[in-house]
Structures are given as C-alpha cells and as structure tokens.
N, C-alpha and C positions, 0 to 999 in steps of 0.2 A: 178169829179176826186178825187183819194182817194188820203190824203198824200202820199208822197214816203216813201220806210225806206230803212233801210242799209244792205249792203251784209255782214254778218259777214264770216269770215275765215274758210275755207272747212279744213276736211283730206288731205290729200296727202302723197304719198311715203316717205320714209325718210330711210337715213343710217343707222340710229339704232331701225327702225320701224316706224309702221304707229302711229302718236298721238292715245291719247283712247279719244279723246276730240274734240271738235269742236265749241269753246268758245260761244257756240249760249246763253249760261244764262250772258254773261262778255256784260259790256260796256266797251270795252277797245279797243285793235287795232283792226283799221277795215280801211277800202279805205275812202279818201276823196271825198267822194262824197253821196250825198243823195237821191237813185233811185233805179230803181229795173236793175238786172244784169237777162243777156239770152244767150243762144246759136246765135252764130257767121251765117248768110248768106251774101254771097256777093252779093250787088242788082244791079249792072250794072254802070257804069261812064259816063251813057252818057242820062239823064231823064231830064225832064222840067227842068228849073230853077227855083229857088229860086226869092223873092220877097223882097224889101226895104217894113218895113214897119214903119208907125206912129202912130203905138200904143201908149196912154199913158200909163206913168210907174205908179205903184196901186199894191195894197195885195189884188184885193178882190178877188181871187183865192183862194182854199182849197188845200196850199202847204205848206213844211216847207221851207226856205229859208237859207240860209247857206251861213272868208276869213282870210286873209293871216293877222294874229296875230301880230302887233305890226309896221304894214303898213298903207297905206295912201291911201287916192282916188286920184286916178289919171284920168285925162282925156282922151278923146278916143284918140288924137292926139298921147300923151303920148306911147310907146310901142304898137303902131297901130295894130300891126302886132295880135298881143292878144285879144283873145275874149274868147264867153264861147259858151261851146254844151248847143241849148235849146229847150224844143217842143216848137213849133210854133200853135197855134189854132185858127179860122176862126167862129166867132159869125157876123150870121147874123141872128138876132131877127126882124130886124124891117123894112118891107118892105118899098123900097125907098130909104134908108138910108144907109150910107158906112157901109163895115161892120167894126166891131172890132175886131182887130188881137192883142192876147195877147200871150206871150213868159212869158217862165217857164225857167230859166238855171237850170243847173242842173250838168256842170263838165265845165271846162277850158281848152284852147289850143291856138296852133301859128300857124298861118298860115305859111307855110314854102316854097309852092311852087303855083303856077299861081292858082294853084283847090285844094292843098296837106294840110291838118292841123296836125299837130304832137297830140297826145294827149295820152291819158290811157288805157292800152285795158278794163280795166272795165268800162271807158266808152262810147267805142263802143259796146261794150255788152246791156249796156244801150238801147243806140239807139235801136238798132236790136229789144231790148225788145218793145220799145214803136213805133216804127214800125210795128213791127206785133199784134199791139193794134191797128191800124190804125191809127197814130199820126204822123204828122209831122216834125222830127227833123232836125234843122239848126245851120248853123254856125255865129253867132251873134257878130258883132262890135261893140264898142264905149264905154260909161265909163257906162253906167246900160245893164247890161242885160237883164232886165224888159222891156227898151223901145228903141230897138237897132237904130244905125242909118243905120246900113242897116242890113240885112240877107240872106244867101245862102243856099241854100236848100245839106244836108247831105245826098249822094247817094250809097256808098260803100264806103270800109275803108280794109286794112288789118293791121292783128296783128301779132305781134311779136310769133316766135315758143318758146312755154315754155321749162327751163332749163330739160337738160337729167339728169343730176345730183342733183340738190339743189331743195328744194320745197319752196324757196324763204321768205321773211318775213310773207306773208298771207298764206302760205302753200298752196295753188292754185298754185304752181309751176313756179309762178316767172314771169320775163321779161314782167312786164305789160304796155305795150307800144303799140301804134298803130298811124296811119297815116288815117286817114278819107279823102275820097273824095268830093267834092263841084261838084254841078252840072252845075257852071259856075263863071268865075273871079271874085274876089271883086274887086269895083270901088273906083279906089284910093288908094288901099292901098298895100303897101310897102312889101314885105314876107322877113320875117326873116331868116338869114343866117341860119344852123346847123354846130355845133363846134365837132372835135373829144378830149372828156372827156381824161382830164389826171390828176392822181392822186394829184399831186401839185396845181392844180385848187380848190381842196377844199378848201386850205386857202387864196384864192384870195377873193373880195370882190362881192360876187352873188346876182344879183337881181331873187327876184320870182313876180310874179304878176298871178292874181288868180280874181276868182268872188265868190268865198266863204263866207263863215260867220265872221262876223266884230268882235263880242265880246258872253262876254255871257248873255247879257240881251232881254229879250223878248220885243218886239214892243207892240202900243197899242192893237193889236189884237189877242197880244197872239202868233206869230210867228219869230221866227229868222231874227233880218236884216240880209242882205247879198244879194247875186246878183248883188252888182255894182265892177267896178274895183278896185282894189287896188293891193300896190306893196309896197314890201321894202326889205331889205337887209340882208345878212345872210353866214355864212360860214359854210365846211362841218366838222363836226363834226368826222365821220368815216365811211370807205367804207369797208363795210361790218363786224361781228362781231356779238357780242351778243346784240340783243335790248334791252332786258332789263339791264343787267349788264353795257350796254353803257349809258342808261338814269341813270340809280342812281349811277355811278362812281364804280361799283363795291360793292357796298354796300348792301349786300344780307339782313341784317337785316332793313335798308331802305328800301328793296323792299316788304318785308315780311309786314311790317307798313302797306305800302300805300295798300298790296293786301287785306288783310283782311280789312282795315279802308273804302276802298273807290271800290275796281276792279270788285268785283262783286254782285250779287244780287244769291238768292238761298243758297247752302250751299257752304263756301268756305273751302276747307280743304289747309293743308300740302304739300300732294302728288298733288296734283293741281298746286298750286303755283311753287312747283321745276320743276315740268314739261313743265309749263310756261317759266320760265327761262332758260329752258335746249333746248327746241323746237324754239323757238322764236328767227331766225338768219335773219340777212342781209347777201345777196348770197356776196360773196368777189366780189370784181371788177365792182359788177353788182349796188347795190342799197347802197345808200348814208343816211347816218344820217343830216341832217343840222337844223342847229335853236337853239341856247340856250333860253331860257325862261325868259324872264324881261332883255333882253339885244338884242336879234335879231328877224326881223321876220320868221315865219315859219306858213305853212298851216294850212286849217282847213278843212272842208265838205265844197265844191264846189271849192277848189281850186285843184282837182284832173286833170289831163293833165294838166296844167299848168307849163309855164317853170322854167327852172331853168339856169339861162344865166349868160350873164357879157354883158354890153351895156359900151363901150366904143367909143366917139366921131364920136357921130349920128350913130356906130355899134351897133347892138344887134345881136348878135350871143346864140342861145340856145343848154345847152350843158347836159339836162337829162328834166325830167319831174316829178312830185309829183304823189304820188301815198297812201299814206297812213300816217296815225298820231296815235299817242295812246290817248284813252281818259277814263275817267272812272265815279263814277255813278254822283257825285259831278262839276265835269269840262272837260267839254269837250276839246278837242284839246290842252293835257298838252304834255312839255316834246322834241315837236321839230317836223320834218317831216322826211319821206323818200323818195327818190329820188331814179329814175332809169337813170342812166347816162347814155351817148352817148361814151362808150367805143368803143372799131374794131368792135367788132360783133354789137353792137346794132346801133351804125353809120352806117355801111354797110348796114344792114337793111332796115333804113329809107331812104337811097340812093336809094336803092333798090326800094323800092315802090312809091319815086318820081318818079325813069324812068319809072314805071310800067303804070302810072298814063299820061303820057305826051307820050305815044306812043299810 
C-alpha cells in the first residue's frame, strides 16, 4: 500500500471571484487528516457486520502516521464514545494459522447514536475513496487505533450540503461534516450526546480528543507517531473571520515574515501572499478558530472529525468537529485548529441523519 498524502484546498466560487490559485506548491492549510479524498456514494445501512479484532499494534506497515498538540493519552474507557475512521486489512499468509488483521487510522469521530458516528466530510470522502480500492473501512475503539478493542465495519454515511454562499476556510465550499453509518452496535459503549453550538461556548473550557499526530519527531523507522488517543483542552479563539489575520493578531508584516521565511516552496511572490490573506476566511457562525500555541491544545493530521465538546460530570456532550490546521514547510500543525460547530443548521442536520439512520 502506498503512503497516503493530503488533499490540499480546491478553487471554488467566491464574492469577489474565483482564486487564481490552488495552494497545491504551499505546505500550509490543509484538513487534518492524512489520505486520499473521493466522490461521495451511499452503500446501503444494512451489510455484514463488522468484527472485534486482536490485532497487535506495530508500524510495520507502509503509512505515515499522524494528534491533538499539547494533549495526553488517554485510555479507551476515557471519552469511550471516540474513536478513529480506519482501514481494516485481513493477512492470511500462513495456512492454518489465524489470520492477521491490522488497522490503518486515518481520521477521528463520536459515536453519537446506537450505528450514527459524527465525523468530517473529508473524511467520509476518504472512505468512499478507499472503498472503492476494495478496502475495508471501520470504526475503531479504545486508546490505539493500531490495535482497537473492538471495530464496526463503516457502511454508508451522509454529508452535510455545502454553503450557497461562503466557500468556507478550504474553499471546497465549506460545512465539512458528516455522520457515517455502522453496520451494527458497538458493545458496551456509551454514545455521546450532541449539543446545539452557542457563541459564548467558545470561551468555556473545550475538550477535543483525536488519534492524530503527537509531535514533530520521527519514530525509529522514520514515520510519524500518532494513532493512539489523546485529548486536552482548549478555547475558541474566533468564529469566523480572517485566518490568517486571526493567527498573526493582525500583523500583516508578521505574516509577510513567516510567508516567505517558511509557507511555501517554489516561487513565493507578493501578490500570492495578499491573496492568501484576503481569500482565506472562516464562514461566520459556521467554522471556529480554537487553540493558542504553547498554552492550549489544538489538532493536528488525524485528529480530523474529532470532537470538539465540554464533558461535564460523567456528560460529554459534542458541540462541532475539526476539520482543518495550518502548517508550513518547517512545522507542521502551527497556530491552532478549525472547528465546524453544531450551530441550528448544522445541529439539525446531524439530527437529521440520526433519524435517517434508525428508521
């Protein structure tokens, strides 16, 4: 299997024109997640089930591996309700002999209802991609996502209708959220409430937890830790606005530094960089800034669907999801994450496709 890589940020429609760019030479924003994106089918809600497996957890897989920045391992008991989207693969080399089932994560979610997992629409996109590669993808419990304690097999999912108006932070038009379907209950475990998102909640005290990438050092074999759980805490910074003028405090000559010093590769010019600055919004109401750097945590690649809640006495209630970070050629996952919250419309939604799901 070949590594994965990342979906860098499309064209799309815009109020004052379409971009002339499509940052494909920037290591910069891009989704939290590390896989390849596809066209959306719905494969039905009612197929085999899914299998518990005892895989052990190991790198010796040809992956990069990819979490939640300035958070901790948490155990699978811990926010149960959280797991990661992963393919599932089935070796059996050695007649006689059990096979080996080893699990790839590859994005994060909540289980929200009895089959329902809240997640990203990029990546349910995912899926779909490595579905129609003939791959297995499930929905994985416990604190590694390398060696789950159990898994559900991932059957259909739907996604949120992209904005008529805004083309969103990625410019792919926004509302990147989806609900994935389980092909049968997990055992034992608890589903998480959904909260409807209110703007004063930004400055409450937010857990995110994720299976993403831990830091920025290479393991001995030359790939990313990440894939186990982890979780920490975090407030929203701003809902909606400029991304970059939010990340450098308005400091257009700071941002000017870091573009040329570090944002991209190829030739950077001028008219690039203002452009960047000028295209590059969070839709109002819809997608959250949260995480300051060296004081809270915030995503990184693999903590994409992943929630973004308030867990209060034995509640966890989740009130948006991750979706995206900036990074650039030097440091990956600088500067904080973005968040798609559980506003009327996007609460509705996921309502929505829970009853869809359960009838």
């Amino acid at each position: 299997m070949k590594p994965s890589t990342v979906r860098t940020p499309t064209t799309a429609s815009h109020e004052n024109g379409p971009p002339t760019h499509a940052r494909a030479q920037s290591k910069s924003l891009m989704p939290l997640f590390m896989t390849l994106a596809g066209a959306t089918t719905l494969l039905g809600c009612a197929l085999d089930a899914g299998t518990t497996s005892d895989a052990p957890a190991g790198d010796q897989f040809e992956t990069h591996k990819q979490a939640i920045f300035g958070g901790e391992l948490t155990d699978g008991a811990t926010y149960e309700a959280v797991g990661s989207l992963a393919i599932r693969i089935v070796f059996e080399d050695v007649p006689g002999e059990p096979p080996f089932i080893y699990h790839q994560p590859f994005c994060s979610g909540t289980l929200i209802g009895n089959k329902a997992v809240l997640t990203a629409r990029h990546c349910t996109e995912a899926a779909n991609q490595y579905i129609s590669d003939g791959l297995e993808v499930v929905f994985a419990f416990g604190s590694s996502g390398w060696d789950p304690e159990q898994a559900v097999q991932i059957v259909d999912w739907k996604e949120a209708p992209p904005s008529p108006t805004h083309p969103g932070l990625l410019l792919d038009g926004g509302r990147d959220i989806a609900v994935a379907y389980l092909a049968e209950e997990a055992i034992g475990i608890r589903p998480a409430k959904i909260g409807l998102f209110k703007e004063k909640q930004a400055d409450d005290e937010l857990v995110i937890v994720g299976y993403g990438r831990t830091d920025y050092f290479f393991d001995e074999i030359g790939y990313y830790e990440g894939g186990y759980k982890l979780s920490g805490t975090t407030t929203g910074r701003a809902l909606g606005g400029p991304w970059y003028s939010l990340l450098f405090n308005g400091d257009y000559d700071a941002y000017l530094q870091w573009y040329f010093a570090d944002a991209v590769t190829g030739s950077p010019s001028e008219e690039e960089a203002l452009e960047w600055w000028n295209i590059y919004n969070l839709e109002p109401g819809y997608e959250l800034l949260a995480g300051t750097p060296g004081q809270e945590a915030f995503g990184c690649f693999g903590d994409s669907g992943g929630p973004l809640a308030i867990a209060k006495k034995n509640k966890f209630t989740v009130y948006g999801v991750g979706f995206a970070t900036e990074s650039s050629q030097s440091t990956d996952c600088t500067g904080g994450s973005a968040y798609l919250v559980l506003n009327q419309e996007m609460h509705a939604f996921v309502r929505k496709a829970l009853a869809d799901c359960e009838d």
